[in-house]
C-alpha positions as CSV (number, residue, x, y, z in Angstrom):
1,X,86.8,109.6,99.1
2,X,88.0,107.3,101.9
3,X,85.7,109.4,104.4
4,X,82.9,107.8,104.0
5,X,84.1,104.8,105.2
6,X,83.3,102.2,107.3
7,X,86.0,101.2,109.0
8,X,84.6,98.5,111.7
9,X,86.8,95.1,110.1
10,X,86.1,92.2,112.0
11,X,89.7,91.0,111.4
12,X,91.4,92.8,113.9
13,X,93.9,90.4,112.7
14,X,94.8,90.3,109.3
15,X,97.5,93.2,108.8
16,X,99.8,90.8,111.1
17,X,98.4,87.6,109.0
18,X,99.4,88.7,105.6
19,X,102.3,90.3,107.0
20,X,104.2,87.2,108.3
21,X,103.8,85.4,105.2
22,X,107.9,85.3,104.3
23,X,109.3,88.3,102.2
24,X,106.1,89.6,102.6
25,X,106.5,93.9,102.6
26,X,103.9,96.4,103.0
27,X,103.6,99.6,101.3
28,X,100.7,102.5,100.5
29,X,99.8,103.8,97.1
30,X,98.4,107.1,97.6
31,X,97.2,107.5,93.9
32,X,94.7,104.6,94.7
33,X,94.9,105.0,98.4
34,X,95.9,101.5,98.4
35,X,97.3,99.3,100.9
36,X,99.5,96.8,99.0
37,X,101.1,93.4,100.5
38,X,103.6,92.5,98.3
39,X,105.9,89.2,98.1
40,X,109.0,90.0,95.6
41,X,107.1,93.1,94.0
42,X,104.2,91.3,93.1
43,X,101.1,92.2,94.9
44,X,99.4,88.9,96.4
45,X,96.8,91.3,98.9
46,X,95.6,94.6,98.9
47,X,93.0,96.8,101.7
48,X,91.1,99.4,100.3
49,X,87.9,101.7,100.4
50,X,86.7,102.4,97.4
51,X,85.0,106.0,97.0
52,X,80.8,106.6,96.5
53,X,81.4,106.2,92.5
54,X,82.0,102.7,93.1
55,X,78.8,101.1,93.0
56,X,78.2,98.3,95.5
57,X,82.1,98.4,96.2
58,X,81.2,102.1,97.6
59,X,82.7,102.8,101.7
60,X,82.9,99.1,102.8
61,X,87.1,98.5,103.5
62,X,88.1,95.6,101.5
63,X,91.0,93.1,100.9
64,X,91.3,92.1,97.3
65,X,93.0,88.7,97.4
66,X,93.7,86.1,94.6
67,X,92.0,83.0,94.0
68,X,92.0,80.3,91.3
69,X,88.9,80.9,89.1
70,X,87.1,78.4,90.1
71,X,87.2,78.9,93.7
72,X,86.6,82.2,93.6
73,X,83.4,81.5,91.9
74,X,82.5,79.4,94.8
75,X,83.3,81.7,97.2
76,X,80.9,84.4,95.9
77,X,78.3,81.6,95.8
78,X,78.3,80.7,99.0
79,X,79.2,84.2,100.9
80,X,77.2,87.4,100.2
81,X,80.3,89.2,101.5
82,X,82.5,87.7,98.8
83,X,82.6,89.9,95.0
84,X,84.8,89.8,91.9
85,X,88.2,91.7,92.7
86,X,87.4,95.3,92.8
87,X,89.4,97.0,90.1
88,X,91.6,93.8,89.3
89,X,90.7,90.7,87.0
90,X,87.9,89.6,88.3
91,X,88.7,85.9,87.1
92,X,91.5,85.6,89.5
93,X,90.9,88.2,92.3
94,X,87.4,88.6,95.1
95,X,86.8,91.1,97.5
96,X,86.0,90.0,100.8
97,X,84.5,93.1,103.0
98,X,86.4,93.3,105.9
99,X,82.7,94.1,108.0
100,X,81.1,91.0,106.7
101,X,80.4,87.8,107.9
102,X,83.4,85.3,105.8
103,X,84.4,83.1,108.7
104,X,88.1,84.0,109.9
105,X,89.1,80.3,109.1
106,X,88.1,81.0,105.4
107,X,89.4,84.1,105.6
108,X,92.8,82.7,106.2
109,X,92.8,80.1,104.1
110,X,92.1,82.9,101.3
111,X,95.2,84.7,102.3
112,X,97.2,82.0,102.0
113,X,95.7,80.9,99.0
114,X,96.8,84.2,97.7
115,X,100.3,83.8,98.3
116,X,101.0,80.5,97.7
117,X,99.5,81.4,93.9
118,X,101.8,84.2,93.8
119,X,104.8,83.1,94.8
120,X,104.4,79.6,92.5
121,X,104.5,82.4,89.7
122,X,107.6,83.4,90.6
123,X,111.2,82.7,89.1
124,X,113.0,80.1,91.6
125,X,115.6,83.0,92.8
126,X,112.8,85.2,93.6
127,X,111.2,82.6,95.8
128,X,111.1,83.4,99.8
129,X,112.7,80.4,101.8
């Protein structure tokens, strides 16, 4: 399991980021040992460390974020630290490892990427002010 993990993130910051992002709520799912950012239920970030089984996904921390397609495929282009979402559609979700070397500006501009995809799915009365 989660043990085995390196836990070193560069981004000291980006609980607090995702977290002021309006209606944005936090929660753990222990089954997947999942830390879920959520705007109106629907999940726009998530931090994980995947166990050994998991390949090249294996004890690296991680934020799974939503991207458009082709941005994403950009992203893993151009950043070695960059994959397809880890156990999410990898058309529309990377993993950035939180010990890597993704600038903190792009970073950012990923999370709120993220959410601003998110929240433009939802119905108008969902939407956060």
């Amino acid at each position: 399991g989660s043990e085995m993990c390196i836990r070193d993130s560069r981004y000291p910051w980006l609980d607090a980021y995702l977290l002021a992002k309006p209606g944005a709520e936090k929660d753990y799912k222990a089954e997947w040992a999942w830390l879920r950012y959520r705007v109106a239920g629907r999940l726009f970030a998530a931090v994980c460390c995947p166990g050994a089984q998991y390949g090249v996904y294996a004890g690296r921390e991680m934020v799974i974020l939503k991207c458009e397609p082709a941005l994403a495929e950009l992203f893993r282009m151009q950043y070695a630290d960059v994959l397809p979402g880890f156990y999410s559609d990898k058309r529309h979700w990377n993993t950035v490892f939180l010990d890597g070397a993704v600038p903190d500006g792009v970073l950012r501009g990923m999370c709120d990427q993220s959410y601003r995809l998110v929240v433009e799915k939802l119905p108008r009365k969902l939407r956060p002010e």
